[in-house]
Each structure stands twice: as C-alpha cells, then as structure tokens.
C-alpha positions as CSV (number, residue, x, y, z in Angstrom):
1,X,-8.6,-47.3,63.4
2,X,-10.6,-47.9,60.3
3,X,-10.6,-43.8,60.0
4,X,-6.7,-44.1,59.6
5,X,-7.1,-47.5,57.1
6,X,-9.5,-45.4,54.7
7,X,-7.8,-42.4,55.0
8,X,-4.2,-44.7,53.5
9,X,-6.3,-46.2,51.0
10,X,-7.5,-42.8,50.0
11,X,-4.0,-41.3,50.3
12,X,-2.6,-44.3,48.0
13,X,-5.2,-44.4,45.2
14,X,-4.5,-40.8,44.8
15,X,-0.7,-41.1,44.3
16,X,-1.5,-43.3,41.6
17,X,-4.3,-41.7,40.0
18,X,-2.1,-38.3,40.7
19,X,1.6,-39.4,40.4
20,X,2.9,-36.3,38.8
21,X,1.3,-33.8,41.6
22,X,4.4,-33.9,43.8
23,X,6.8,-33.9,41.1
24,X,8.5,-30.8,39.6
25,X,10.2,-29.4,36.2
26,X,13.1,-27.4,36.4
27,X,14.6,-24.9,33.7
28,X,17.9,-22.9,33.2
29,X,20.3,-21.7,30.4
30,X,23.9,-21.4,30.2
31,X,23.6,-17.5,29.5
32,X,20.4,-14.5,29.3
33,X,22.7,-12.9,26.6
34,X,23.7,-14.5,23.3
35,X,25.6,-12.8,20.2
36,X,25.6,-15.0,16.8
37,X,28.3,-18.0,17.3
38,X,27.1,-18.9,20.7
39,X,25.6,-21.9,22.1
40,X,22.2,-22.1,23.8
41,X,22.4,-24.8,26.0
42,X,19.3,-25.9,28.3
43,X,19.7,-27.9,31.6
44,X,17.1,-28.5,34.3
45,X,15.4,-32.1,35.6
46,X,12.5,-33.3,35.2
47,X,11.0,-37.2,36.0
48,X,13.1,-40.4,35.1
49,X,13.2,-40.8,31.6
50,X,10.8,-38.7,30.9
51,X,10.1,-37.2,27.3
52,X,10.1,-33.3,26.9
53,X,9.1,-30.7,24.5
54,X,11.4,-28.0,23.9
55,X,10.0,-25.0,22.2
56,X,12.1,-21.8,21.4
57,X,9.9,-18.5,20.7
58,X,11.3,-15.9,18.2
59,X,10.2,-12.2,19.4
60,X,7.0,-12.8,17.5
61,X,5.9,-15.6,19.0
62,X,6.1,-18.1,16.6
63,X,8.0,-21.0,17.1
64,X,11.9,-20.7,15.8
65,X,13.1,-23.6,17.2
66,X,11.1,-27.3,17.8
67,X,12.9,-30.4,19.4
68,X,12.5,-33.2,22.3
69,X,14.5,-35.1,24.7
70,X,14.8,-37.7,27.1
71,X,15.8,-37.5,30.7
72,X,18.5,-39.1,32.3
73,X,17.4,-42.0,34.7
74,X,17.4,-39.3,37.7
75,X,15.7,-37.2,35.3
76,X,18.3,-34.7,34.6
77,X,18.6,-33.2,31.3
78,X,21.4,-31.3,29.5
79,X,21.0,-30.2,26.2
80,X,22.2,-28.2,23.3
81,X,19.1,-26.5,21.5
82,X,20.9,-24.1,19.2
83,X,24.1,-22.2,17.9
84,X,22.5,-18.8,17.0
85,X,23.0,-18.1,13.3
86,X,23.8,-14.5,11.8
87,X,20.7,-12.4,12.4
88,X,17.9,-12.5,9.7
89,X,14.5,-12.6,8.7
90,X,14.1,-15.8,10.8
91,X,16.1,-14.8,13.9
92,X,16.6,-11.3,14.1
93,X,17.4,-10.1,17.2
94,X,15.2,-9.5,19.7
95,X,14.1,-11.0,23.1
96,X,13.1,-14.9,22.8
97,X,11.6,-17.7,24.8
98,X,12.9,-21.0,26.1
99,X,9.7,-23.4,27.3
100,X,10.3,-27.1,28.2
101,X,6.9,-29.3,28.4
102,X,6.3,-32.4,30.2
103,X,4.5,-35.3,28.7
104,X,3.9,-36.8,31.4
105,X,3.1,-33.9,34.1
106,X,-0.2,-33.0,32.7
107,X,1.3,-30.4,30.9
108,X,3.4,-28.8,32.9
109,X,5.7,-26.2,31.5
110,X,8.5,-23.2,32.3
111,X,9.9,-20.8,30.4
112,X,12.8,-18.5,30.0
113,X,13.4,-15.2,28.5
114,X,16.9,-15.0,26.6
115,X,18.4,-12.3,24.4
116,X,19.9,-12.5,20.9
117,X,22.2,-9.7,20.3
118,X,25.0,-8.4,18.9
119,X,26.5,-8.4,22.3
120,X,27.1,-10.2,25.2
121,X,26.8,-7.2,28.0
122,X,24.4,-7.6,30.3
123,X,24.6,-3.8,31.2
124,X,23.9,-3.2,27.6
125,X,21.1,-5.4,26.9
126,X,18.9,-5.8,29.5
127,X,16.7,-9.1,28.7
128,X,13.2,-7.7,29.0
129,X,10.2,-7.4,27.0
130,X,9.1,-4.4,25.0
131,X,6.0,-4.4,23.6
132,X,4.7,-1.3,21.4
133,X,1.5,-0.2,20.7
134,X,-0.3,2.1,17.7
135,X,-3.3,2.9,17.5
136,X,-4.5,4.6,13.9
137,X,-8.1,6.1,13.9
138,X,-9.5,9.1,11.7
139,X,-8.8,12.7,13.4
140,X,-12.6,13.9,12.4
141,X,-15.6,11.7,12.4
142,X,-19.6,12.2,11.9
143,X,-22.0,10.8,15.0
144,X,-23.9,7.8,14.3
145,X,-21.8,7.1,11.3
146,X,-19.3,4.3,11.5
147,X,-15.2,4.8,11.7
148,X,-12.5,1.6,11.5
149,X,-9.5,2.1,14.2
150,X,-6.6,0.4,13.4
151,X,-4.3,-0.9,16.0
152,X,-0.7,-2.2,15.6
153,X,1.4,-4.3,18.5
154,X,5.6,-5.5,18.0
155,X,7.6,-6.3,20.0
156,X,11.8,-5.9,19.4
157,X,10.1,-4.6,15.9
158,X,8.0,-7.3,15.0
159,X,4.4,-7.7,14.7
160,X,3.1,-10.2,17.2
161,X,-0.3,-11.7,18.8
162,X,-2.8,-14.1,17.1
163,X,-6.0,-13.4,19.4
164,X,-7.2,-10.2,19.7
165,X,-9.7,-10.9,22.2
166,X,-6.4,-12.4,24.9
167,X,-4.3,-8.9,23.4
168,X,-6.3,-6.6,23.6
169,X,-8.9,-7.7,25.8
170,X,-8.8,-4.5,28.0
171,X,-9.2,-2.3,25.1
172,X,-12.0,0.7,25.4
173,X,-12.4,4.3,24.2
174,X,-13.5,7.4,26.4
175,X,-16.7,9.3,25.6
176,X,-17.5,13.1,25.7
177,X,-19.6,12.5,28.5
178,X,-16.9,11.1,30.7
179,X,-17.9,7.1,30.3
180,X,-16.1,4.3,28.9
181,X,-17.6,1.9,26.5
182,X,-15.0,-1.4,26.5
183,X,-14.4,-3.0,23.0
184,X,-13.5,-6.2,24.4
185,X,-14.3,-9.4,21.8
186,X,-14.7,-6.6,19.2
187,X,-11.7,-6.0,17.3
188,X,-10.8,-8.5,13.8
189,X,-7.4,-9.4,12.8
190,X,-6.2,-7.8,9.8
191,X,-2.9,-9.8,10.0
192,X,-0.7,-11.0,13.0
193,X,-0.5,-7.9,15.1
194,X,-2.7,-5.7,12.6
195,X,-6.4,-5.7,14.3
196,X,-9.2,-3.4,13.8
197,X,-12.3,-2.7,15.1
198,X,-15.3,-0.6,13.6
199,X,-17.2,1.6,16.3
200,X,-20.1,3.8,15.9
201,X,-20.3,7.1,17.7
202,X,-23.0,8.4,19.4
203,X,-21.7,11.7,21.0
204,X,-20.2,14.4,19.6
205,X,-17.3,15.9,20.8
206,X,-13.8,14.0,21.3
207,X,-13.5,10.6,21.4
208,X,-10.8,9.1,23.1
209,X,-9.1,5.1,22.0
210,X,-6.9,3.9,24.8
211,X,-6.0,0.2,23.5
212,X,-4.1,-2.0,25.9
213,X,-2.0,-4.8,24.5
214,X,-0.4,-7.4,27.0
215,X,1.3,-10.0,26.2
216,X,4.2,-12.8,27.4
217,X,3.5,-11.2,31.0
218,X,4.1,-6.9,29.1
219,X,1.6,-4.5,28.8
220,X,1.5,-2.2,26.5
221,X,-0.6,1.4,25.8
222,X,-1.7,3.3,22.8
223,X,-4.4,6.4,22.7
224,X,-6.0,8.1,19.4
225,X,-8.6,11.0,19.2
226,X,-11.5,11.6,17.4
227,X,-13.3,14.6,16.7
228,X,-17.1,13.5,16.2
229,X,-18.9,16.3,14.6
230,X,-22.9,16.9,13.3
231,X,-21.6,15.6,9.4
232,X,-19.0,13.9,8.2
233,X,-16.4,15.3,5.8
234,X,-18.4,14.0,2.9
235,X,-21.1,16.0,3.7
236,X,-18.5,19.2,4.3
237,X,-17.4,18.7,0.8
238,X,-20.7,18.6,-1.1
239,X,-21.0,22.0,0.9
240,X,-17.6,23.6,-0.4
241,X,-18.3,22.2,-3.6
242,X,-21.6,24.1,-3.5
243,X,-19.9,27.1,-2.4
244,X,-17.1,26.7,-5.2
245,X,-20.1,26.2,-8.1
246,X,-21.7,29.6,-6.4
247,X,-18.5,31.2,-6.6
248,X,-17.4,30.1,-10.1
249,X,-21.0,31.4,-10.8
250,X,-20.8,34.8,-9.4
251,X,-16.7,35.0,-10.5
252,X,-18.3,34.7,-14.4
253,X,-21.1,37.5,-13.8
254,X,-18.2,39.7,-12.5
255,X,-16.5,39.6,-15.5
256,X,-18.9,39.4,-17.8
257,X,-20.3,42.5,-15.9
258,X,-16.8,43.6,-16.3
259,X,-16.7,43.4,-19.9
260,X,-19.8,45.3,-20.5
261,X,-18.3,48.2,-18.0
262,X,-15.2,48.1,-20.3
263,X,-17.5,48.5,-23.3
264,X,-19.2,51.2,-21.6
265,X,-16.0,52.6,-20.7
266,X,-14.9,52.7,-24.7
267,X,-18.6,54.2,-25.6
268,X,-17.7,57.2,-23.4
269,X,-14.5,57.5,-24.6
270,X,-15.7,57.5,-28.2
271,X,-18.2,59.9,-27.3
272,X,-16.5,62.4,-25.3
273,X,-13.7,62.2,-28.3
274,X,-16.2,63.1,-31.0
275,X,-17.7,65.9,-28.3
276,X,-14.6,67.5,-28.5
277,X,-14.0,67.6,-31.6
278,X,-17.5,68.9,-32.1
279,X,-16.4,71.5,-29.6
280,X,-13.2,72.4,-31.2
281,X,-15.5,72.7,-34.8
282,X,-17.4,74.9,-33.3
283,X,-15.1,76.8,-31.9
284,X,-13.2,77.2,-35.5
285,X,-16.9,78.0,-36.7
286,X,-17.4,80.8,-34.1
287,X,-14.0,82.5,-35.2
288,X,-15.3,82.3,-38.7
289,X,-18.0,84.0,-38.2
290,X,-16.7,86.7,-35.8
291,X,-14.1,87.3,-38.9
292,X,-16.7,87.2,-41.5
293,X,-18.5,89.9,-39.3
294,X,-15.7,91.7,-38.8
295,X,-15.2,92.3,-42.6
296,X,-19.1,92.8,-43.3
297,X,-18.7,95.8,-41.1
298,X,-15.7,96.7,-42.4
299,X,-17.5,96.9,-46.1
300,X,-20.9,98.3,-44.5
301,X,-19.3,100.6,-42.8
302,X,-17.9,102.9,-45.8
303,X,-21.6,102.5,-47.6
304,X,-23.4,103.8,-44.7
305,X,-21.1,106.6,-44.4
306,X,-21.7,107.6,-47.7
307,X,-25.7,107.2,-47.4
308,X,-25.9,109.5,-44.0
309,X,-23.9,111.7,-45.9
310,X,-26.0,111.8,-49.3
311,X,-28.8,112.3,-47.0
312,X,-27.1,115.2,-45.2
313,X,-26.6,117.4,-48.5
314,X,-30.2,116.5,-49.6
315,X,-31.4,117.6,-46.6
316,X,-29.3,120.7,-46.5
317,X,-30.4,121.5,-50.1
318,X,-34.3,121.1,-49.7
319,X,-33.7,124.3,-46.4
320,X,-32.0,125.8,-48.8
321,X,-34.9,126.2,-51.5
322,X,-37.8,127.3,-48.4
C-alpha cells in the first residue's frame, strides 16, 4: 500500500516538474509547391495558448522569414507566414524550410521542406534536397610539402553550411598505400560554403580527396587527385630554367661557330678564286712561251742552216788542197 502511495506521489511530481513530456507539436502547409503570388499558410497544434517561433529557411540556410504566434485555447494554430514575392537575390527559388518552435516544450521543434518555383506541378518539381559538392585541389604536388584543397557545397545553387566540422565531418583522402587518413575538425571556412583544408603529404604517388558534405538530412560527395611527386613544380622549373640557360648558351656557340665557318667558307672562296686566276695566268704564260719558242726556232733555224752549211764547203775545200 505505501508502494502504490510513493509510486503516485512520484508519478505526480513528475508531471509537474515534466508537464510538456506527453504533449506534442504538430506541423503542416497548405501546399509542397509554391510559384510567386501564392500563399504559404501554416497550420498544426500545439499547447493552449502557447507561444511559437516560426522560422522559414531560404535554400542556404539562413533565415528568410522570422515571426511568432499564439495558439488558440485548444492550441490550434492557423497562420499566414508569407505570399512568395518574384524570385530574387533574397528568395530565389529553391527548396526551403518551414520549423515551428515551442517555448514552452523544452524546445521542441518540426520542420517542413516546401518548394518555391515557377510552377506548381508536383510531377515537375519534386520537393527534395540537392546538395552539390566540389572539391578543388592542385593536380601535381611535392611529398612533405604542404597543398590547400578547396571545397565548395550549394544547394539549389547557393552556397550553404556555417560549420565545417558538422559538414564535412566525414571528410578524408586515400593514400598510395591503400589507407585513409580522416580530415575531420581540420578544414577553415573561407566563406559560407567555401572551406579549405591544408594537408601535408607523405607518400608519393596519387592522392585521392573524397569530401562528404551532409546537410538538412542530404549527403553529398566530391573527389580530387593528386599526383605527389619527389619535387614540386618549383623545383621542376629552376631545372628547365637551367636547361633553357644551357641551351641559350650552347644556341650562341652554334652560331658564333657558325659565323666563323661562314668566314672560313669566304677565305676559301677568296682563295680558290685567286688560285684560278693564278692558274689561268699561268696558263696564258705557258702559251707565251711555247709561241716565243716557236719563233726562236723559227729564226735559229735559218742561221744554223747556214753555219752547217759554211762548215760543209770549208770542209770540202781543206780535202780539196791534201
């Protein structure tokens, strides 16, 4: 008997330490689809007179609509949140979020997913989610040298997520070897849905970012490879520069060796033109002389003649006297 007593006292003091644990918060909207024009009304219940928070979420996630309400005395609510303007930078279309919040529930909340479109289809504009993921990182790294990898997440086109560690908290990148090295808690926000992370190989061979980006219930992938090689690109350069200095080097001997062949080339020239002109001199000179010796003999020739013939009669005339 004094079991069952406790056990109502216990059971009473914790309905009024506890009085919202049995009660509930209920959500809906007049339509998943809305075009500009339309009416986003919000109904649901909630407690007696009860004050709630109504948030609406643009696609990303910032708040585009703030209001609160009062319940009805049986803690119905029905409510007109928003005629949806013309799309623009403030609502463009995209997928959005209704939440209601209780103040008095220990903040209890529910949420809907709505569409702002251009039209009201259902079969045309299915009201889901799409997150999208980059990921930017450089195709050709050096090991132990340190590379920044840049990762971008929208969803219906815009940039969203404020903590990188909750959005990409399942992030990691594939060695070489075949392990996995997470880079959770280790990316920096750039700007709303612009995060980076600097990472320091320590293999070479290709390195392999998967990033993983969930949010509002979606996940989302993105991959990037890097090449990790001995040296960097820097050090590449210095080399091709080296190899450039060498070859603007060896290109000016070449033609200064080309010059002096083209010099040499004129010498001989010269020389084999003034050779043959010596030739042909000599030549003239050589018929000169055969003429010149030609009429020598052709003067000897009578003289002699005469001589062997003077000596003939002398001899003739001396036999003549014995």
């Amino acid at each position: 008997m004094k079991f069952h007593i406790l056990f109502l006292i216990f059971s009473i003091l914790l309905l009024v330490q506890f009085p919202t644990s049995y009660a509930e918060l209920d959500l809906s909207t007049n339509s998943k689809v809305y075009a500009p024009s339309h009416n986003l009304q919000i109904y649901g219940t909630g407690l007696p007179e009860e004050n709630l928070i109504i948030r609406l979420f643009s696609p990303d996630e910032t708040i585009a609509k703030f209001d609160q309400l009062t319940t009805n005395p049986d803690g119905t609510f029905n409510y007109s949140l928003l005629t949806w303007p013309k799309p623009s930078t403030n609502f463009p279309y995209g997928t959005y979020a209704v939440e209601v919040i209780s103040t008095e529930q220990n903040g209890l909340s529910k949420k809907i997913d709505v569409k702002f479109s251009s039209t009201t289809e259902l079969l045309d504009v299915p009201v889901e989610r799409q997150v999208n993921t980059l990921v930017f990182a450089p195709e050709v790294a050096a090991i132990n040298q340190p590379i920044r990898v840049f990762v971008q997440t929208t969803s219906d086109g815009l940039l969203i997520g404020n903590e990188p560690s909750k959005l990409l908290g399942t992030t990691h990148v594939h060695l070489p070897s075949g392990i996995s090295v997470t880079l959770t808690n280790s990316f920096k926000t750039l700007h709303q849905g612009l995060y980076y992370v600097d990472y320091t190989p320590i293999e070479k061979g290709t390195h392999v970012f998967h990033v993983v980006a969930f949010s509002q219930g979606t996940t989302s992938h993105g991959s990037a490879a890097t090449n990790v090689l001995s040296q960097d690109l820097g050090g590449i350069s210095e080399q091709i520069i080296r190899l450039n200095n060498i070859l603007d080097e060896t290109s000016k001997e070449l033609n200064t060796l080309k010059s002096e062949i083209e010099e040499f080339d004129s010498t001989l020239e010269t020389s084999s033109n003034k050779i043959d002109k010596s030739t042909a001199s000599m030549s003239s000179s050589v018929e000169f002389i055969s003429e010149a010796s030609s009429q020598l003999n052709s003067l000897l020739f009578p003289i002699i003649a005469s001589i062997g013939i003077i000596v003939a009669l002398q001899i003739t005339i001396l036999a003549r006297r014995r």
